[in-house]
C-alpha positions as CSV (number, residue, x, y, z in Angstrom):
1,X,8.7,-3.5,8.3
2,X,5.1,-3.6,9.2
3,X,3.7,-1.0,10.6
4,X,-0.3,-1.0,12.6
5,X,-1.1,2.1,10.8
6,X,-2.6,5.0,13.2
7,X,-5.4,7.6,11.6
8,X,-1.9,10.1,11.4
9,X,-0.7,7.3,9.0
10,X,-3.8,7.3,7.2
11,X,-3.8,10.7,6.7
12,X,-0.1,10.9,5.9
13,X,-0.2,7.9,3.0
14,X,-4.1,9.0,2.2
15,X,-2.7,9.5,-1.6
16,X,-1.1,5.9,-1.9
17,X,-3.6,4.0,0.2
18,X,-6.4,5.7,-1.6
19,X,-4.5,4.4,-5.3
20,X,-4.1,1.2,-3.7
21,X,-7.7,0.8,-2.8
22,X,-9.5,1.7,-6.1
23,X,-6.6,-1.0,-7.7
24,X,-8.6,-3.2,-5.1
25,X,-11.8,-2.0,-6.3
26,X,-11.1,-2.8,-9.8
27,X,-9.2,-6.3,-9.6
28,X,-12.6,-7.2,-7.1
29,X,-15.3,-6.1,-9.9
30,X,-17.0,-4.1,-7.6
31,X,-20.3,-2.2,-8.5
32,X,-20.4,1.5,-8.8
33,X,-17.3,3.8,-9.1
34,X,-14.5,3.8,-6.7
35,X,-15.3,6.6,-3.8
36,X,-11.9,8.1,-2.4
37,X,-13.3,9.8,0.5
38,X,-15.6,7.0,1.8
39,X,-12.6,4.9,1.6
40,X,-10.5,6.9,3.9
41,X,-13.5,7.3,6.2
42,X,-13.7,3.7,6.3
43,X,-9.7,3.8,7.5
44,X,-10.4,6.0,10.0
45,X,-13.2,4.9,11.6
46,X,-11.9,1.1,11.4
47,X,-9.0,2.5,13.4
48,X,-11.0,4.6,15.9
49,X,-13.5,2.7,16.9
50,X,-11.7,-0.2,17.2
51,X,-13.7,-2.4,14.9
52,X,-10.6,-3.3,12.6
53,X,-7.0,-2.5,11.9
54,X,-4.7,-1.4,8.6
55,X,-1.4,-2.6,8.6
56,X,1.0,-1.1,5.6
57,X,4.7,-1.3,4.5
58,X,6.6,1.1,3.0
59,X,10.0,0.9,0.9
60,X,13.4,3.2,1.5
61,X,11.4,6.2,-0.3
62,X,8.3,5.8,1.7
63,X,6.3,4.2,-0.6
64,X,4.0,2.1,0.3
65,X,4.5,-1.5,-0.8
66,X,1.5,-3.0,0.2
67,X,-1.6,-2.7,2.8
68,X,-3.9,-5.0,4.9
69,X,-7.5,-3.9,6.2
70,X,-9.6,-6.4,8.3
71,X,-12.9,-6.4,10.3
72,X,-13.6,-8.1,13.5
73,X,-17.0,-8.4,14.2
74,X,-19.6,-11.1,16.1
75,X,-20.9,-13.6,14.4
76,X,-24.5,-13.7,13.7
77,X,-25.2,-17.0,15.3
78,X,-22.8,-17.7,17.9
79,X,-21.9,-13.9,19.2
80,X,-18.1,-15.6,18.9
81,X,-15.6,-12.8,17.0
82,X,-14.6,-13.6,13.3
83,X,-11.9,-11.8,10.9
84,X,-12.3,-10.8,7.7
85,X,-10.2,-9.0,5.5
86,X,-11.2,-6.0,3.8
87,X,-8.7,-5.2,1.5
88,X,-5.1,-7.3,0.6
89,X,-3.5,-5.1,-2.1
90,X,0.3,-5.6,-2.5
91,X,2.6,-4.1,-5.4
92,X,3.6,-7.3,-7.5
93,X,7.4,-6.2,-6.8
94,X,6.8,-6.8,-3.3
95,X,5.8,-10.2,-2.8
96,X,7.4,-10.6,1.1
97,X,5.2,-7.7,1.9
98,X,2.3,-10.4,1.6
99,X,3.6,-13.0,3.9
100,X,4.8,-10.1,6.7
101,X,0.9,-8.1,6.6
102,X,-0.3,-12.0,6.9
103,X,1.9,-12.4,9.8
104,X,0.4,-9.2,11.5
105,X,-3.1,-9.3,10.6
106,X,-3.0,-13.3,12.0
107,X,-0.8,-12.0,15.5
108,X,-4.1,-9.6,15.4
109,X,-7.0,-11.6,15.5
110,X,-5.4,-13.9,18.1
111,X,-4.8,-11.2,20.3
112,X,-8.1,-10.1,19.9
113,X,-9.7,-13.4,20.0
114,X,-11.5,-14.2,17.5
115,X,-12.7,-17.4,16.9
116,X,-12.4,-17.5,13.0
117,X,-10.4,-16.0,10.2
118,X,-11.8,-15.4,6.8
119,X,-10.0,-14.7,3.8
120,X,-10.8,-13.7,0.1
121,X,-9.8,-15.4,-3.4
122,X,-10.4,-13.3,-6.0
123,X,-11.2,-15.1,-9.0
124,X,-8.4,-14.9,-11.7
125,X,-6.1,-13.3,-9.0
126,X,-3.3,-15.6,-8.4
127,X,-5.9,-18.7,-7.7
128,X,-3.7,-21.5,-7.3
129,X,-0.7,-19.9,-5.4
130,X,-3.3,-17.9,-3.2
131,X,-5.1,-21.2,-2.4
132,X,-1.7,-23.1,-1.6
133,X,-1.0,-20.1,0.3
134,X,-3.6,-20.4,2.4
135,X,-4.1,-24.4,3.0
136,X,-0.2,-23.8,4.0
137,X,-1.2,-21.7,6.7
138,X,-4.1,-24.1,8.1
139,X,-7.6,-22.7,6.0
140,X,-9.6,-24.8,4.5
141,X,-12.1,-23.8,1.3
142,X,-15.7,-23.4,3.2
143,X,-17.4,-21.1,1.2
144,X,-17.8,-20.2,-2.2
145,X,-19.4,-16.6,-3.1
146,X,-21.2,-15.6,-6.3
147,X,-21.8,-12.1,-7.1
148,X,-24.4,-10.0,-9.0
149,X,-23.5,-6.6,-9.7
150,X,-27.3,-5.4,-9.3
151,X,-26.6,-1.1,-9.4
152,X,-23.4,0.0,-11.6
């Protein structure tokens, strides 16, 4: 089951959310070192300002299986909303949980009404079957991004 997490669910899965973002951090080659407590502030200000949602599962033990963060903010030249994930970490034995935080993160941003979705491709993570993925589900490749990593 998904769940639209709250800053109480933040708080209570700050642990696993917190291992599953610096996995994030590490698969996306970010600069500088992964910063635990600016990550959870991000979570919590995401969910109280309104500016963007979490959405987790969890297993039978109430572990989390995977998360979903996303931003929804006006685009520079139009003032029309876009989506953009955030973070899109789930535990390789929990491949559903993908297709289910999709499924809420989309129901989102249409009820919110933004105009576009963007979503991230890691390089070397799952390229192909992330790219079929999300041609099935009606994106197309617009963009390509090239990173420097100028301060480590």
């Amino acid at each position: 089951m998904i769940k639209q997490a709250t800053v109480d669910d933040v708080v209570k899965y700050s642990a696993q959310l917190t291992d599953m973002g610096d996995k994030f951090h590490q698969l996306a080659n970010l600069p500088g070192t992964f910063n635990p407590p600016h990550f959870f502030e991000t979570m919590v200000t995401l969910i109280n300002t309104g500016l963007g949602s979490i959405w987790y599962t969890v297993d039978n033990q109430d572990k989390i299986l995977g998360a979903l963060g996303a931003l929804l903010f006006p685009d520079a030249f139009t003032g029309l909303k876009f989506a953009t994930e955030l973070f899109w970490y789930v535990k390789e034995s929990s491949p559903g949980s993908l297709l289910r935080l999709f499924a809420a993160y989309e129901q989102w941003i249409i009820t919110h009404g933004a105009a576009r979705s963007q979503l991230v491709q890691l390089v070397g993570v799952s390229p192909d079957k992330l790219a079929d993925f999300y041609t099935r589900h009606g994106y197309k490749h617009v963009e390509s991004v090239f990173a420097k990593n100028i301060w480590q």
